[in-house]
C-alpha positions in Angstrom: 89.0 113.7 117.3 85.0 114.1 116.9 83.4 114.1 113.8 82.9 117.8 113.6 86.3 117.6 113.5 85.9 118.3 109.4 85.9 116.3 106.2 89.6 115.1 104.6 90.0 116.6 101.2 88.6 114.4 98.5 90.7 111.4 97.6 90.7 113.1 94.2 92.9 116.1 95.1 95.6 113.3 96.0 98.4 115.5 97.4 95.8 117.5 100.0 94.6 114.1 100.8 97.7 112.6 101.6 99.3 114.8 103.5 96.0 115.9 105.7 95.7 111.9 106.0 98.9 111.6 107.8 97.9 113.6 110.6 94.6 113.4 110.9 95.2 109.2 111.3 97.7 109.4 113.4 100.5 107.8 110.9 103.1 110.5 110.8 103.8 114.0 112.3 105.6 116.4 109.3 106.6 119.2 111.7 110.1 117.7 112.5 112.7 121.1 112.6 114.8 119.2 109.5 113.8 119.3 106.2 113.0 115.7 104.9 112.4 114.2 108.6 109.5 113.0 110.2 108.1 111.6 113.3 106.0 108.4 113.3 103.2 108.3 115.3 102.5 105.1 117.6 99.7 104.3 115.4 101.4 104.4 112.2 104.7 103.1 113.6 102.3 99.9 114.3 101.3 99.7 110.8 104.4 99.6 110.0 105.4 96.9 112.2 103.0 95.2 110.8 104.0 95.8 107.0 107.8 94.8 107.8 106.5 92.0 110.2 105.3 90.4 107.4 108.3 91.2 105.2 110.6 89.3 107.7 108.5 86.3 107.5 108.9 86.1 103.9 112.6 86.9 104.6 113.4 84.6 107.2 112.6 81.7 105.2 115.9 81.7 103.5 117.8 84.9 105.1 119.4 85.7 108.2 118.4 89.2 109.8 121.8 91.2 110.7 122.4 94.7 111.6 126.0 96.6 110.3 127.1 100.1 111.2 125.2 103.1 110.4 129.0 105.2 109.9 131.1 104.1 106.7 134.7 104.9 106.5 135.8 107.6 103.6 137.8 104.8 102.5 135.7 101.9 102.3 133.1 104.4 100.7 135.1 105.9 98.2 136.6 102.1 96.8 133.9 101.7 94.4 134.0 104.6 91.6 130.6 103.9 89.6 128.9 103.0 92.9 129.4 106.4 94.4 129.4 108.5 91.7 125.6 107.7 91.8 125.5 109.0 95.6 127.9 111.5 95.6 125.4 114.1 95.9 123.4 113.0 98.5 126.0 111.7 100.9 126.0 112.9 105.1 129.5 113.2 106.2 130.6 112.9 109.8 134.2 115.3 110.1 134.0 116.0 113.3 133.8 113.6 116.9 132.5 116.4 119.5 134.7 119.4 118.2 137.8 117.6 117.4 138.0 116.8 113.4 138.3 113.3 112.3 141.1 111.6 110.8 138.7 109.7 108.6 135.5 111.4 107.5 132.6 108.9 108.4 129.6 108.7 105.5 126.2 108.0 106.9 124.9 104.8 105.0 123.3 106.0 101.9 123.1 102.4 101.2 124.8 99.7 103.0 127.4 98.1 99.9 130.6 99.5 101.7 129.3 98.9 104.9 128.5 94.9 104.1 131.1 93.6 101.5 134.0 94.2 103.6 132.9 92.3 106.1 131.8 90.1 103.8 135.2 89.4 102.5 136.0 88.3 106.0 132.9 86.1 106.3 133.2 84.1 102.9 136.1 81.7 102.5 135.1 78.6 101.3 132.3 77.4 98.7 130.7 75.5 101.7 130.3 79.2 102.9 127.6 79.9 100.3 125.1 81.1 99.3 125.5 84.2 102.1 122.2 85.6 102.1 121.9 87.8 104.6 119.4 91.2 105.5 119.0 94.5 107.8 116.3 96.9 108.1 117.5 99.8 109.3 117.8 103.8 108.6 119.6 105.4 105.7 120.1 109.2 104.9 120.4 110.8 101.5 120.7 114.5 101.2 116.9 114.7 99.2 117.1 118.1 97.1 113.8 117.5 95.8 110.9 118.2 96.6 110.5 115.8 99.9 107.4 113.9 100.6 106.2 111.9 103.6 107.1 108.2 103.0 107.9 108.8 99.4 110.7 111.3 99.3 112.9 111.7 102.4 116.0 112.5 103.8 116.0 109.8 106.3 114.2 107.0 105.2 113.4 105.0 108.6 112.7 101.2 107.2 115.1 100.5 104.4 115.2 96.5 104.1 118.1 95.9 102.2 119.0 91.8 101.4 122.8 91.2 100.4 123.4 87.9 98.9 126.8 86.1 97.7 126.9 83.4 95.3 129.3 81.0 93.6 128.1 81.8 89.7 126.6 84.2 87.8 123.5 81.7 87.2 123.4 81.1 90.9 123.2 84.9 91.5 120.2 85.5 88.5 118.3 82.9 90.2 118.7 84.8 93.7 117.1 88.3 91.3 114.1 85.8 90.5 113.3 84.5 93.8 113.4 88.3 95.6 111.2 88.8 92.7 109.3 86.4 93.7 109.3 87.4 97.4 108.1 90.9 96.4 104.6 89.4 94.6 104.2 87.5 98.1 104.3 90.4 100.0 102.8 93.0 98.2 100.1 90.3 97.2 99.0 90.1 101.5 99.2 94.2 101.4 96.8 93.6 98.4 98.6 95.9 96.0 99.1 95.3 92.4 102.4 96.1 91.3 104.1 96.3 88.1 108.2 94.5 87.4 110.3 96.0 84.5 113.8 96.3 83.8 115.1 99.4 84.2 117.0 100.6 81.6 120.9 100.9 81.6 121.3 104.7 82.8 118.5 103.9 85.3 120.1 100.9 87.1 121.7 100.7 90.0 125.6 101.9 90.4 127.7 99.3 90.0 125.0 96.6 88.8 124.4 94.4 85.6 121.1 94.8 85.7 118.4 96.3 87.9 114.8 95.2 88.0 111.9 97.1 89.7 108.7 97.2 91.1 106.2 100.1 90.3 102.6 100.9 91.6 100.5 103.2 90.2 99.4 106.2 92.8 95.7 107.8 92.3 97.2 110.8 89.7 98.5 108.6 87.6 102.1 108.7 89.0 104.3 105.5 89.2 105.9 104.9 92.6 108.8 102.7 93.0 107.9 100.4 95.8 111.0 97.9 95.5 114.7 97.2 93.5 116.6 93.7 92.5 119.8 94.5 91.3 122.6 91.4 89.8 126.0 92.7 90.9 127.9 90.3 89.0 131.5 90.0 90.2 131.5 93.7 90.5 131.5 94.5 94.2 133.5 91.3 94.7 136.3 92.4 92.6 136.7 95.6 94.2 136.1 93.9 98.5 137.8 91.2 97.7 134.9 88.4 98.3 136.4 85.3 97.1 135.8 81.1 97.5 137.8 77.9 97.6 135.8 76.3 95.5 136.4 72.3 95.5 139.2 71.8 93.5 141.0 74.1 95.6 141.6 77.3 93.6 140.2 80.5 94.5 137.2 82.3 92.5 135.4 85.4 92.3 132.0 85.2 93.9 128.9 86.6 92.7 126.2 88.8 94.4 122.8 90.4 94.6 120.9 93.2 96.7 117.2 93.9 96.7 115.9 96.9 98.9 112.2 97.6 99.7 111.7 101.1 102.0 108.4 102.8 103.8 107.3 103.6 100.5 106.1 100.2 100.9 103.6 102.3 103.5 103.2 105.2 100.9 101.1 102.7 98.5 99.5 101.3 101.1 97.9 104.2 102.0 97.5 105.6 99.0 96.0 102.8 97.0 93.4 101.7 99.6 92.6 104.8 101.1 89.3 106.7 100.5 87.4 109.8 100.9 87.0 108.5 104.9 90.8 108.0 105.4 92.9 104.9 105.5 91.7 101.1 104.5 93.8 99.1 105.8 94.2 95.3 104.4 93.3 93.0 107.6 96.8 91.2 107.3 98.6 94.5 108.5 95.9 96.3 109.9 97.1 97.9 113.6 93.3 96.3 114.7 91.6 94.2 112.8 88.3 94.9 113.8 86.4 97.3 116.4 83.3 96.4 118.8 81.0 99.0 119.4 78.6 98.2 121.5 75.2 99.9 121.5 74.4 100.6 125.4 70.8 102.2 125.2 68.2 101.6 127.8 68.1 99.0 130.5 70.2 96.1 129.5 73.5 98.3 129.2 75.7 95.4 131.3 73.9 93.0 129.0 75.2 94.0 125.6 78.6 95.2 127.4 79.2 91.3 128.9 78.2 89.8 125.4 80.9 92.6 123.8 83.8 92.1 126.2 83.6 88.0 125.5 83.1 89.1 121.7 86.3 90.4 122.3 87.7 87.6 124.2 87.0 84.6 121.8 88.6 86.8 119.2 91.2 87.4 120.8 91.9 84.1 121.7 91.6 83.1 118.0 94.8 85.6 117.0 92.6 88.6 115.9 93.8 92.1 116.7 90.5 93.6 118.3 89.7 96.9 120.4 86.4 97.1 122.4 85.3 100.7 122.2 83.4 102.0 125.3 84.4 105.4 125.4 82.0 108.3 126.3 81.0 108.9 122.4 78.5 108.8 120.3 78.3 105.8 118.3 78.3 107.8 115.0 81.5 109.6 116.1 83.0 106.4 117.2 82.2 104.8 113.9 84.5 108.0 111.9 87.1 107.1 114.8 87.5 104.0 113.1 86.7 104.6 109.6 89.3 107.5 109.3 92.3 104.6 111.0 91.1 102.4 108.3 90.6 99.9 110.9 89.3 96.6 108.5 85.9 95.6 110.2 83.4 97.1 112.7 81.0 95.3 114.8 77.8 97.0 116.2 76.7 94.8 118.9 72.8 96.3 120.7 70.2 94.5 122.3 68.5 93.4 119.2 71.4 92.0 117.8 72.0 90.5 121.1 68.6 89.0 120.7 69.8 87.2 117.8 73.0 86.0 118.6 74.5 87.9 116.5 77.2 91.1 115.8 76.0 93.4 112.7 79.6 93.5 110.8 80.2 96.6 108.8 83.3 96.1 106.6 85.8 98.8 105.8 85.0 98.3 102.0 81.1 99.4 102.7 79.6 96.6 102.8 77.1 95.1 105.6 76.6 91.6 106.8 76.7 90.0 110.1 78.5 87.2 112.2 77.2 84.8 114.8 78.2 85.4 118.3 78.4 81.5 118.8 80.8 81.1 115.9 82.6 84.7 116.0 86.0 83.4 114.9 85.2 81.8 112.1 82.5 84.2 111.0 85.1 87.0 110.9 87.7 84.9 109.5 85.2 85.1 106.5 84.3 88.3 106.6 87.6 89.3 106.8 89.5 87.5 103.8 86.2 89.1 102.2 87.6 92.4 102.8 91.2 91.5 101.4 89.4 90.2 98.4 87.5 93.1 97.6 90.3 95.8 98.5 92.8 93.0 96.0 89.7 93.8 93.1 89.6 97.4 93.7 93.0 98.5 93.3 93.6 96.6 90.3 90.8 97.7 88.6 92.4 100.7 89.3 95.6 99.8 87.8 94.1 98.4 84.7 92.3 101.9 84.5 96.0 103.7 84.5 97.3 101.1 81.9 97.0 102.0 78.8 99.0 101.0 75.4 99.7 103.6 72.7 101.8 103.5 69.2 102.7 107.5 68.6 104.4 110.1 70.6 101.4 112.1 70.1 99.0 109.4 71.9 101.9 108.8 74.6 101.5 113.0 75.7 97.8 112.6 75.6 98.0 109.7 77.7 100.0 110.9 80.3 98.3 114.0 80.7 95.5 112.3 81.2 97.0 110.7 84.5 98.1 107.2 82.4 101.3 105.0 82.5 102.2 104.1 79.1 103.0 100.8 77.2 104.8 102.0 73.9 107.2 100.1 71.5 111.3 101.3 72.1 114.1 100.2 70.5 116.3 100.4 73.8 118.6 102.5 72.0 120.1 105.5 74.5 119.2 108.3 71.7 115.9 107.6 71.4 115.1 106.7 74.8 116.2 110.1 75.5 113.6 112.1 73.1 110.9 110.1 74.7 111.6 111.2 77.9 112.2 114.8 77.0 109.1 115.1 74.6 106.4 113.4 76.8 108.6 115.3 80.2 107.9 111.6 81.4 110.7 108.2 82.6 111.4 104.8 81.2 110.3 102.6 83.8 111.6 99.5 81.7 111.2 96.7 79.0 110.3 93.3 79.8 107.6 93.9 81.8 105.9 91.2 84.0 102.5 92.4 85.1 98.7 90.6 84.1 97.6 94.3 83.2 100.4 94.5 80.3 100.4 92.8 77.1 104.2 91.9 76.2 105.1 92.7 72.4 107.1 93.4 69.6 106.1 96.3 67.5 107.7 99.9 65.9 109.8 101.8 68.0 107.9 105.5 68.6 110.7 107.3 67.7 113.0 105.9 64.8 110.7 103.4 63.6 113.2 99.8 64.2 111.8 97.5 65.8 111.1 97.5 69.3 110.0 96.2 72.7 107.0 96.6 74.6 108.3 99.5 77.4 106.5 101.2 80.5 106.5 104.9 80.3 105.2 107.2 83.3 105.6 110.1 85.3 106.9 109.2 88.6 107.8 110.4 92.4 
């Protein structure tokens, strides 16, 4: 793709820019014959390998990686009333095996409870068993009537990590909700996006759980994306599987559990957070390359500057840097949009002058300009690259603390979010009144005790009826 190939849409028309984003760098292909699915391209498929790589690592600290059935039996499904009556709607069924009907209709995982806690039941016996903490990434379809969106809102969502957990008390169990919490600051944290943690309120949780908590970015309109749940199960799930300890007097007891789900939307805010009128900016710790070399071959000493760019690329390399050595038949300039437009974290221009000097001219994805010594390349770029992360880290939550906003009236709370704000407002968590706000600002709850550096927690007169009330988020959301 040259240059004349045409400029995206500005980063200020979000939804153009997104979508034309996604094909133009390669991430996904939306023209998939089925409504809701889409193809990755091997480009984005190794950002995303990337993102979830990292994810694991956090994971694997604690958790063992497994992998259940996609199919769920009618049965097992349909055992938990409140759980699927928040997925009726959206469920895939399997009737028939070629053309001959089933005797059991088959769900296609919506979510993995009913696929997990039976086998679960069968896995937990004694209180030497636990904690179980156990995770999958995998595929999971919900029949999307909305509007679907790339990444965002899909039928198939390709890279659910889900984390099921088993514990012996309650306490245990909260304690598992604040360490996945924990885990999700790590790891959005390296993908340098700020992020936002609330409680959902109680017709918002998930089916089935005491209590959910989430994590919220804010998108470029203004619009909050959920970009990760922690739901406490109490002894719900167990009752109804079954999951169930010795403990060590002997006598049987009803365990206690968690789940905590993060999906590609994951991807969705990193490219929309980061991303710029050029395309994609890619944070170096999941960036498909890390950094380019373009070397300048003008006049004579053409092997020259290509020898000294092939061992640029070789000592990186063999310091652990993802690195591409760009010698195609291009021009440099079109080279350099190449590049920009795949977000790829830092370029290096390397011509005889800079040759001369012993140095690379380093041109960082953030705009900025400096150089690294050829001698000392690894532990130049090392710099220059936590540099980047640094300055993508300040950007996007400057932007976040420019969508923050507090206000103390209805009327403020409409003016806010039409002006492409998420709102703190005061709410006395009562159902009725929680309703009205939603209706009169056509806007969601996102939750109450909110955890975030941009939002000041407090007590104050609740919006609608007056009684006192807690500090709540309020946005319009995907």
């Amino acid at each position: 793709m040259e240059e004349d190939a045409g400029a995206l849409p500005k980063k200020q028309d979000f939804s153009e820019w997104y979508n034309e984003l996604l094909w133009r760098a390669e991430i996904m292909d939306v023209r998939y014959p089925v409504k809701g699915l889409y193809v990755w391209y091997p480009y984005g498929f190794a950002i995303r390998r990337f993102v979830y790589d990292r994810l694991r690592q956090l994971l694997d600290r604690d958790h063992k990686e497994a992998l259940f059935p996609l199919l769920i039996p009618e049965q097992e499904f349909m055992k938990e009333a409140e759980h699927i009556k928040g997925f009726e709607d959206e469920v895939y069924w399997v009737t028939h095996g070629g053309t001959t009907p089933l005797d059991v209709k088959l769900a296609l995982r919506p979510t993995s409870e009913t696929a997990i806690y039976p086998m679960f039941a069968l896995w937990v016996r004694s209180h030497a068993d636990l904690p179980l903490k156990i995770y999958q990434v995998v595929n999971t379809f919900r029949y999307e009537t909305k509007q679907t969106r790339p990444l965002i809102r899909l039928r198939e969502i390709t890279s659910f990590m889900e984390s099921h957990t088993v514990h012996a008390t309650w306490d245990e169990a909260e304690a598992q909700v604040e360490s996945e919490i924990a885990l999700s600051q790590e790891f959005y944290k390296s993908l340098c996006i700020p992020i936002v943690i609330s409680k959902r309120p109680d017709w918002d949780k998930f089916p089935g759980a005491d209590y959910t908590i989430a994590i919220d970015t804010i998108m470029p309109n203004g619009r909050t994306l959920q970009i990760g749940t922690v739901h406490h199960l109490g002894d719900h799930f167990s009752r109804t599987f079954s999951i169930q300890y010795e403990d060590k007097n002997g006598e049987q007891q009803i365990a206690y559990q968690t789940c905590y789900g993060i999906s590609e939307r994951c991807i969705a805010a990193l490219i929309s957070v980061h991303g710029d009128d050029k395309g994609l900016v890619l944070p170096p710790a999941v960036a498909t390359l890390q950094a380019v070399i373009v070397p300048i071959t003008i006049g004579k000493r053409r092997d020259d500057v290509l020898a000294a760019a092939d061992k640029l690329k070789s000592d990186l390399e063999s310091s652990g840097f993802r690195v591409k050595l760009d010698t195609r038949d291009m021009r440099p300039g079109a080279k350099y949009y190449w590049w920009e437009l795949r977000g790829v974290p830092l370029r290096l221009e390397l011509g005889p002058r800079d040759l001369d000097a012993g140095k690379a001219m380093a041109v960082k994805r953030t705009g900025e300009k400096t150089s690294i010594r050829l001698a000392n390349a690894a532990e130049d770029t090392t710099r220059v690259l936590a540099e980047v992360a640094d300055a993508l880290r300040a950007k996007a939550e400057d932007g976040m603390k420019e969508h923050l906003c507090s206000v103390a009236s209805m009327e403020q709370l409409n003016g806010a979010l039409n002006d492409g704000k998420v709102a703190v407002v005061h709410w006395c968590q009562d159902r009725a009144c929680g309703d009205k706000i939603e209706e009169q600002a056509n806007s969601s709850i996102l939750g109450t005790n909110v955890r975030s550096p941009y939002v000041q927690e407090s007590d104050g007169p609740c919006v609608i009826c007056g009684k006192p009330g807690k500090a709540t988020l309020v946005g319009r959301t995907y």
